[in-house]
C-alpha positions as CSV (number, residue, x, y, z in Angstrom):
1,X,0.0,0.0,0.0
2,X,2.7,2.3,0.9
3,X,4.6,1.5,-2.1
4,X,1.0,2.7,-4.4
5,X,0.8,6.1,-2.5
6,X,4.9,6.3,-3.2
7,X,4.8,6.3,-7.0
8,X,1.4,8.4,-6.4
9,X,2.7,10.8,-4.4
10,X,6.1,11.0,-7.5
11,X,3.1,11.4,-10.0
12,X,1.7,14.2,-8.6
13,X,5.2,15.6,-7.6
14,X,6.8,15.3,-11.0
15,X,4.2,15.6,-13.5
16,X,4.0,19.4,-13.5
17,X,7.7,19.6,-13.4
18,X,8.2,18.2,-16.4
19,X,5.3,19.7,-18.1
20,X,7.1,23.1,-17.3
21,X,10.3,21.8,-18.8
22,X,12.7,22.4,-16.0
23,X,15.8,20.9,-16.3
24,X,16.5,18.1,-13.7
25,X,12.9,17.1,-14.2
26,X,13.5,13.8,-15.8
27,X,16.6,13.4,-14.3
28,X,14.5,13.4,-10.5
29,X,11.9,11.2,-12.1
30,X,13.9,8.4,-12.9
31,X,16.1,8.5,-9.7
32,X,12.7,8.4,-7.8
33,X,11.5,5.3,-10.1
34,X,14.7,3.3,-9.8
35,X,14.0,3.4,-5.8
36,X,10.4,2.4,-6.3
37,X,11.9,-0.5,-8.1
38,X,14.7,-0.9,-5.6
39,X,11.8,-0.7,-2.6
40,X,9.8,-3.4,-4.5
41,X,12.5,-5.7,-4.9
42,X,13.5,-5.5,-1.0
43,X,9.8,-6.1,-0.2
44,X,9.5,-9.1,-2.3
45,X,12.7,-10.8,-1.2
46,X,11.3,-10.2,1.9
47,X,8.1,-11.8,1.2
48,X,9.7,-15.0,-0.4
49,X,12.4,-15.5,2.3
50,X,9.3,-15.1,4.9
51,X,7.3,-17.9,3.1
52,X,10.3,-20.2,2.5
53,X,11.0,-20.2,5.7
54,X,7.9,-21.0,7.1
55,X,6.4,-23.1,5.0
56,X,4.7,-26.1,6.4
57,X,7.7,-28.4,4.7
58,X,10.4,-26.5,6.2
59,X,8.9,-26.2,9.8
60,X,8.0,-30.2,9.6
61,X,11.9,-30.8,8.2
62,X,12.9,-28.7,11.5
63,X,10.9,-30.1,13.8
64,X,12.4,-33.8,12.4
65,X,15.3,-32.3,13.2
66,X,15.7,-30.5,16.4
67,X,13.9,-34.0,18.1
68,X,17.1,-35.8,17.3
């Protein structure tokens, strides 16, 4: 959700920059869409390392293994 409101909130921010031309416009825009992309990423490592983790298989292969 917070990443939605981010590249929102650069919408409203940059669209009337660049529609007035100024110089470091496009240059802002795409330095504020590469960490959109770079926030993405983080969250969905995050979300696969989460679910790996505790998976039913893995938590039945620990279980296994910390009663030996």
């Amino acid at each position: 959700m917070k990443l939605a409101l981010f590249a929102a909130w650069n919408k409203l921010r940059f669209t009337p920059v660049l529609l007035r031309g100024e110089n470091d416009a496009a240059l802002k825009l795409r330095q504020s869409v590469r960490l959109e992309v770079v926030l993405f990423g983080a969250i969905l490592k995050g979300v696969v390392d989460i679910t790996t983790l505790s998976a039913p298989e893995t938590l039945d292969q620990t279980a296994v293994v910390m009663a030996s």
